[in-house]
C-alpha positions as CSV (number, residue, x, y, z in Angstrom):
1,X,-13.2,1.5,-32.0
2,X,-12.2,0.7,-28.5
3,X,-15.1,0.9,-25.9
4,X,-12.7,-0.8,-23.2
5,X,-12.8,1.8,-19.5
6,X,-9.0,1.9,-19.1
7,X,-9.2,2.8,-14.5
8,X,-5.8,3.5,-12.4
9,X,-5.2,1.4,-10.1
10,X,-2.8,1.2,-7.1
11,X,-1.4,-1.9,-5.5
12,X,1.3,-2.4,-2.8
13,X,3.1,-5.3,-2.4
14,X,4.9,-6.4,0.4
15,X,8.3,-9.1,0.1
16,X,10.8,-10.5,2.7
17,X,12.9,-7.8,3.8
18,X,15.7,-10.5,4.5
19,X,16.4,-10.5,0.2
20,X,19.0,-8.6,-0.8
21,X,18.4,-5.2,-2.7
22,X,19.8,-7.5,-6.7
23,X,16.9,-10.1,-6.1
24,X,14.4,-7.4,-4.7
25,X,14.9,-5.2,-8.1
26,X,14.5,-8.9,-10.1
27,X,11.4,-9.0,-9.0
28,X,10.3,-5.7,-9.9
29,X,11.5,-6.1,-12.6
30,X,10.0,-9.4,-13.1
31,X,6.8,-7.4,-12.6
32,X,7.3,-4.8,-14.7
33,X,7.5,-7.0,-18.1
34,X,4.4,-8.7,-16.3
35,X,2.6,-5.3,-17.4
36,X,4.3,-4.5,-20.2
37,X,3.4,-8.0,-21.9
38,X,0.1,-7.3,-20.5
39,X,-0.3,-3.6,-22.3
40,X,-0.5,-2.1,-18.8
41,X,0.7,1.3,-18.6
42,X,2.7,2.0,-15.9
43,X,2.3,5.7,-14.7
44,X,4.5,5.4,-11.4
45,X,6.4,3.3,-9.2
46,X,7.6,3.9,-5.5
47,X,9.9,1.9,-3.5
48,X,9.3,3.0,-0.1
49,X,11.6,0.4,1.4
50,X,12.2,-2.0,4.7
51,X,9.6,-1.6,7.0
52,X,8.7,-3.0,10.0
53,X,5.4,-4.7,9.9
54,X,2.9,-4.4,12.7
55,X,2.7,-8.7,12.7
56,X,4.2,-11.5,11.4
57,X,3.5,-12.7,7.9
58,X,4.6,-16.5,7.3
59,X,7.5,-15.9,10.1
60,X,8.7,-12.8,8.8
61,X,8.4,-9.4,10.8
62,X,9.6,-7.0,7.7
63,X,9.1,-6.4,4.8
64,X,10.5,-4.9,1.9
65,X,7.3,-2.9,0.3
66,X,6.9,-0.9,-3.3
67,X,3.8,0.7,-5.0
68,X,2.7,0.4,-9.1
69,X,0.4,2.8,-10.0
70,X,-1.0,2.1,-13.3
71,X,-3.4,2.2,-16.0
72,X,-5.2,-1.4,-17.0
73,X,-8.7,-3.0,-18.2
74,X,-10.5,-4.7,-14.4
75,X,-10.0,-8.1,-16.5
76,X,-6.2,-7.8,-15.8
77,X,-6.6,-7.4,-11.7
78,X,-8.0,-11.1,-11.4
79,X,-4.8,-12.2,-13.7
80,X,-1.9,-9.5,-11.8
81,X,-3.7,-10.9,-8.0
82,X,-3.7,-14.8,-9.6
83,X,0.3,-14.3,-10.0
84,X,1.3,-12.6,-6.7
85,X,-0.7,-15.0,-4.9
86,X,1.3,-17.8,-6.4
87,X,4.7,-16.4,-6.2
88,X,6.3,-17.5,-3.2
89,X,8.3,-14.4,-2.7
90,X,5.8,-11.9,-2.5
91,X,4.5,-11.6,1.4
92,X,1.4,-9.4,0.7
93,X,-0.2,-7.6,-2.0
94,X,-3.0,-4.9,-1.8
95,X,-4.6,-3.8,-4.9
96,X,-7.1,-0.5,-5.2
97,X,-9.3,0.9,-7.7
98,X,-8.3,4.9,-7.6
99,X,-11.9,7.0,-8.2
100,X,-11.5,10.9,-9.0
101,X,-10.9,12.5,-5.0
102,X,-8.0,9.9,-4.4
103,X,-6.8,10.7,-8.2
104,X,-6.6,13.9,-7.5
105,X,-5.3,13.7,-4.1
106,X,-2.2,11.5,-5.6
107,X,-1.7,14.8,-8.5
108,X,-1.9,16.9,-5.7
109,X,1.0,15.3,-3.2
110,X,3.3,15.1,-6.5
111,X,6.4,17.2,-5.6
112,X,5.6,17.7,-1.8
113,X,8.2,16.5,0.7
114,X,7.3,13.4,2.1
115,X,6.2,13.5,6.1
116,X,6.1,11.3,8.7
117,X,3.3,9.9,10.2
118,X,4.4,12.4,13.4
119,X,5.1,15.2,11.9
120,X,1.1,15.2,9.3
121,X,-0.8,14.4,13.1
122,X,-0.5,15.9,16.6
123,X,-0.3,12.4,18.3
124,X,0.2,13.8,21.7
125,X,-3.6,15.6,21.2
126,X,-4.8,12.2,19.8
127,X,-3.4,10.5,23.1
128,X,-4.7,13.2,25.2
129,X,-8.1,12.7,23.8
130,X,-8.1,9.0,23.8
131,X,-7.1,9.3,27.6
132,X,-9.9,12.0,28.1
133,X,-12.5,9.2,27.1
134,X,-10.9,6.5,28.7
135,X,-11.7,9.0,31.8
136,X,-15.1,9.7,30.8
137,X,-15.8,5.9,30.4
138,X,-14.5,5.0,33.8
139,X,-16.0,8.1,35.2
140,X,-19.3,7.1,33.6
141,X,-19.3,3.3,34.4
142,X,-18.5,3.8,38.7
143,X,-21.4,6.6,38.4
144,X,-23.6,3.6,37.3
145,X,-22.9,1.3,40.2
């Protein structure tokens, strides 16, 4: 009998955008027998591509990222986060325990079109209110002196 708690789990990683698209798909691939020789399941993986990154990471300003979304023992996370921190390819890794609400979120944005960051939030009413306190705080500060 197997008492082990399988949990999904999410992680991101992030490699130089300057290799070209054969070496990028050897190493996921690389990382996908990584899991398979580990008895990870792998429910899903997303290559969501070059990206620019908001600052530099060891002199590099993009980055090519992809997600694996998978099924493993929390043993195997200390082994997976051992190996990308060794391997001198990979920029940045992220990786996330998924509970039940972001489960279900990821179920629930399967087969919806992807959106931009623009067109999910009104940016122009999140600038309007950031410059609405930025009033009220310069308002608020000369009424104090």
């Amino acid at each position: 009998m197997d008492t082990t708690q399988l949990n999904t789990y999410e992680t991101v990683i992030i490699v130089s955008a300057s290799l070209e698209d054969e070496d990028i798909d050897k190493i996921l691939k690389r990382y996908e027998e990584f899991f398979k020789n580990n008895n990870v399941e792998i429910l899903e993986i997303e290559k969501w591509g070059r990206k620019r990154m908001a600052y530099h990471i060891k002199k590099v300003r993009t980055g090519y990222y992809f997600l694996i979304r998978f099924r493993s023992e929390g043993s195997f996370i200390k082994k997976l986060e051992r190996t990308l921190q060794i391997d001198e390819q990979i920029l940045r890794y992220l990786t996330v325990r998924l509970d039940k609400k972001a489960l279900a979120y990821v179920e629930a944005q399967k087969g919806k079109p992807v959106t931009s960051l623009e067109e999910e939030f009104d940016f122009d009413e999140v600038n309007l209110n950031q410059n609405l306190d930025e009033q009220e705080e310069q308002e608020d500060s000369s009424n104090n002196n």
